[in-house]
C-alpha positions in Angstrom: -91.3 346.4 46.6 -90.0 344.4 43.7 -90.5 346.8 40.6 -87.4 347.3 38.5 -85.9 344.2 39.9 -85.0 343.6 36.5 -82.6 345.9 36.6 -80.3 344.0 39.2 -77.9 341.0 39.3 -79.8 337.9 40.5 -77.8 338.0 44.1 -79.3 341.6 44.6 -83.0 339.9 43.7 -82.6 337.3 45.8 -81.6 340.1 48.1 -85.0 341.7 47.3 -87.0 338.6 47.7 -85.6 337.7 50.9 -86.9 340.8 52.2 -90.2 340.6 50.1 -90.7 337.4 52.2 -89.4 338.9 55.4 -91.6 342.3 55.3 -94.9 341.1 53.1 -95.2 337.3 52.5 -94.6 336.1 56.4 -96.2 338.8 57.5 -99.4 338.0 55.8 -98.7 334.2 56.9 -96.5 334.8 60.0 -96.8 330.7 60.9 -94.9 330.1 57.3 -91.8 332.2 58.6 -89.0 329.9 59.2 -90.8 327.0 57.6 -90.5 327.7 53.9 -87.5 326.9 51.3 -88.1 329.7 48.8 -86.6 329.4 45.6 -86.8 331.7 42.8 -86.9 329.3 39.1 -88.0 330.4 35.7 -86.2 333.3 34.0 -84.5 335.2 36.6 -82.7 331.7 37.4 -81.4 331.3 34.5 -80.5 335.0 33.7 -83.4 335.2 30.8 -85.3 338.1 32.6 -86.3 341.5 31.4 -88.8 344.6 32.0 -91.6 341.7 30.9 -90.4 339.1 33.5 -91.8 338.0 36.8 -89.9 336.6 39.5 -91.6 332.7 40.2 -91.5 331.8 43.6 -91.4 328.6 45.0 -92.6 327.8 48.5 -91.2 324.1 50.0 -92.3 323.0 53.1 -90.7 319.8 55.6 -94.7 318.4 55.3 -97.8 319.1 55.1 -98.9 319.9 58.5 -96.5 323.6 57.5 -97.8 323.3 54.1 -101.4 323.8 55.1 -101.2 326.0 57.9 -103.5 328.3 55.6 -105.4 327.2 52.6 -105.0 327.9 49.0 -108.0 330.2 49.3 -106.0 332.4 51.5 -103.3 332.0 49.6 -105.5 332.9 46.2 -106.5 336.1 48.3 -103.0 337.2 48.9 -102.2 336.8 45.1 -104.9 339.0 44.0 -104.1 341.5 46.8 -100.3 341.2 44.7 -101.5 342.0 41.8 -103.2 345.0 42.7 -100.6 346.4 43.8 -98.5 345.8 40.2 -96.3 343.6 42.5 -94.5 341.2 39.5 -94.0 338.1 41.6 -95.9 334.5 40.5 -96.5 332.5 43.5 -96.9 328.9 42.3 -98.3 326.7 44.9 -97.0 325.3 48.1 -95.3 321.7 47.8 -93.9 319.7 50.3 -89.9 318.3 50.1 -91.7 314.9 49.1 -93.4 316.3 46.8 -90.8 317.8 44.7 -89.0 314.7 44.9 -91.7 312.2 43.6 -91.7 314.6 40.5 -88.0 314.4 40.0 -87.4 311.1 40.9 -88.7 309.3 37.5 -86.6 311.7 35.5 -89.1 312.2 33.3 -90.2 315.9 33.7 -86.7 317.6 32.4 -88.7 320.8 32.3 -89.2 320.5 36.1 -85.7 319.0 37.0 -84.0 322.3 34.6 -86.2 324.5 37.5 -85.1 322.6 40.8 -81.4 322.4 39.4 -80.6 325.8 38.2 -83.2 327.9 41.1 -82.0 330.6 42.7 -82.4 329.8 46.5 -83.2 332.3 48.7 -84.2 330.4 52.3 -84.0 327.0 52.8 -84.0 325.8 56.9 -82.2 322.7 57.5 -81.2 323.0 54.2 -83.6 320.2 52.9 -83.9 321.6 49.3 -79.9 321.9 49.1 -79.6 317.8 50.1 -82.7 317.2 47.5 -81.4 319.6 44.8 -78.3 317.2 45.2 -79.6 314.0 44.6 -81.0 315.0 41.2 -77.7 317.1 39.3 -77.5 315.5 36.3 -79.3 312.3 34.8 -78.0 308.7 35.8 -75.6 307.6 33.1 -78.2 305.2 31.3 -81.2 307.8 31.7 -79.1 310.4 30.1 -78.2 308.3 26.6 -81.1 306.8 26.2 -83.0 310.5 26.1 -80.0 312.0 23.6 -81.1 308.8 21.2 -84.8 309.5 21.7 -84.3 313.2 20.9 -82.4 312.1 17.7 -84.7 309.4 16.9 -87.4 311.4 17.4 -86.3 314.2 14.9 -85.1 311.7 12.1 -88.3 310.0 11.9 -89.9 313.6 11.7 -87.9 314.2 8.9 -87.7 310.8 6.9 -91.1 310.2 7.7 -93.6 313.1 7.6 -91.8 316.5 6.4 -91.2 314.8 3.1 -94.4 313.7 2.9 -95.9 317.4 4.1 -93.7 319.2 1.5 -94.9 317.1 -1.5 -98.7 317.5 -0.6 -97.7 321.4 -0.4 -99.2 321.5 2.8 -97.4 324.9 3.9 -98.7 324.8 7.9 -98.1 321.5 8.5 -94.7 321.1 7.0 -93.9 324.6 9.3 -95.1 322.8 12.5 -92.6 319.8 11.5 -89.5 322.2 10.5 -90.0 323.8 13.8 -90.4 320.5 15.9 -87.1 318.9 13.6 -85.8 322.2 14.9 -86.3 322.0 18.6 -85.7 318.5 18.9 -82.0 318.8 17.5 -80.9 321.7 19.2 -82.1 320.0 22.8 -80.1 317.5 21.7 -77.3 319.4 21.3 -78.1 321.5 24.8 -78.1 317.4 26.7 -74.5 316.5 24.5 -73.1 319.6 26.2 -74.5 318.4 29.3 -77.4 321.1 29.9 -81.0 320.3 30.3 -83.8 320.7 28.0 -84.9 324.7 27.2 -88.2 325.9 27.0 -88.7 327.3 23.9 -88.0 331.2 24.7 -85.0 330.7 26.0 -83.9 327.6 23.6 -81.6 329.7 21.2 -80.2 332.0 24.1 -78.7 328.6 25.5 -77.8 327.2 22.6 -75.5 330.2 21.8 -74.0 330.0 25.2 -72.2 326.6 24.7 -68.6 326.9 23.9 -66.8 325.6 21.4 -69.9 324.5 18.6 -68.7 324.3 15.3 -68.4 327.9 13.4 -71.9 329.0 11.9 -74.0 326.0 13.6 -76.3 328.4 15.1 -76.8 330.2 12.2 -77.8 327.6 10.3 -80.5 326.8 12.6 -81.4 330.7 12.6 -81.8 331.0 8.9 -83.9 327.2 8.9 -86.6 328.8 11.3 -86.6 332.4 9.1 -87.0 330.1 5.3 -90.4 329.9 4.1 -89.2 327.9 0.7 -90.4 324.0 0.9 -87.4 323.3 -0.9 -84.5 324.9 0.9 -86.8 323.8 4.1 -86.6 320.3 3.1 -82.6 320.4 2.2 -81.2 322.7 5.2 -83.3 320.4 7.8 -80.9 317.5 6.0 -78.0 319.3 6.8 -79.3 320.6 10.2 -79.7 316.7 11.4 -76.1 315.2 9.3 -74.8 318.4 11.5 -76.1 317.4 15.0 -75.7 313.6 14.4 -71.7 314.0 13.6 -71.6 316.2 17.0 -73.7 313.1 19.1 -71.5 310.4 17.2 -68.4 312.5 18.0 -69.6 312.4 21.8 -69.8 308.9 21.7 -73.6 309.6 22.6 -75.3 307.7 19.9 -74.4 305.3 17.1 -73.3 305.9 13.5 -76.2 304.0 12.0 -78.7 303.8 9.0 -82.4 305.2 8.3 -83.8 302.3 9.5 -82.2 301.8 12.9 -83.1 305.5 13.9 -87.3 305.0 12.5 -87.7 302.1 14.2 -85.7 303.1 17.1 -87.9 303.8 20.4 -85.9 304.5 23.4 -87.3 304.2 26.9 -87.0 307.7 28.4 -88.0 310.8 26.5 -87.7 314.5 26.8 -89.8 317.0 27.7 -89.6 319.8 24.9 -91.4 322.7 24.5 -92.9 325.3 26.6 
């Protein structure tokens, strides 16, 4: 029912999924029907999908008496009989409204806020995911500076304070783990200064080049850093890389224009999720 749904705009999946849900899912669990919030996160929300994609479904219930109408081992059975059939849909498992709030609510898991936020919603009765999904836009003003600065911290002390070291004791695997960290660090930084939330890592570059207006061949730069295998040019273009992203966050008025010491010692209360 949902091959080659790859193929399609995201309002003619969602158009697909609503009548997945209407013709297989509440069939197989008739009591769910009218009870569920579906949303749709991962890549199809945020237009990253392809022939290799699935679409992740989310399943949010009003409380748990809906929730548990049948168990996860039913639920467990139904997923097996999915994939039998080649059906490329990811079921994750059913939450309660309360539920996804006491995750957002710390504003701690960007990774999970990035999936509420930007979901493609296909039902949602009383429109309790809609209210919830409003609550939680965009970090509080305080929240959202303090997790720039401990992205930027974060990468300057990786650089100052263990690639240099990495390069000189030539060790080649460790010093790539730290370029690519440096790397992912600064470029989630620059996702938050342009007000977008943390990527997972397959998708980091496709956002990246989506924001308007960065400075002519700043992407690039970062391309080239993750393709150079030289310790040298490594250890120089990851200097550039962070005098680059720290002129953009000072230019924002998102963090301060201070020294090597400040930013190694610095340790901001809320970090980022990164990764994934």
């Amino acid at each position: 029912m949902l091959q080659d749904f790859y193929m399609k705009n995201k309002p003619a999946v969602a158009r697909l999924v609503r009548q997945f849900l209407d013709k297989d899912l509440f069939v197989a669990f008739p009591k769910w029907r009218g009870k569920a919030s579906a949303i749709v996160v991962g890549s199809v929300a945020v237009s990253n999908y392809d022939k290799f994609s699935d679409i992740d479904l989310n399943l949010i219930f009003k409380g748990k008496k809906d929730r548990d109408a049948y168990s996860l081992k039913e639920l467990k059975e139904y997923k097996n009989a999915l994939r039998r059939r080649a059906e490329p849909v990811q079921i994750h498992q059913p939450m309660t409204i309360q539920e996804v709030e006491d995750e957002l609510r710390p504003w701690s898991k960007d990774g999970i806020m990035r999936e509420y936020v930007r979901a493609l919603v296909v039902t949602d009765p009383g429109r309790r995911f809609a209210r919830l999904r409003g609550k939680y836009r965009w970090y509080p003003t305080d929240v959202y500076k303090e997790k720039v600065n401990w992205l930027f911290a974060e990468a300057f002390f990786e650089y100052h304070e263990r690639f240099g070291v990495a390069v000189n004791r030539r060790e080649e695997y460790f010093s790539e783990v730290l370029k690519i960290k440096i790397v992912r660090l600064l470029l989630n930084a620059v996702l938050l200064a342009h007000r977008r939330f943390p990527a997972f890592d397959k998708h980091l570059f496709q956002d990246v080049g989506r924001l308007p207006k960065l400075p002519r061949g700043f992407l690039k730069a970062f391309e080239d850093l993750v393709g150079e295998c030289d310790p040298g040019r490594m250890h120089a273009d990851l200097s550039r890389a962070l005098k680059a992203t720290e002129k953009m966050l000072v230019a924002k008025r998102l963090i301060p224009e201070r020294d090597c010491e400040y930013w190694v010692g610095l340790r901001p209360k809320y970090k980022v999720q990164v990764g994934g």
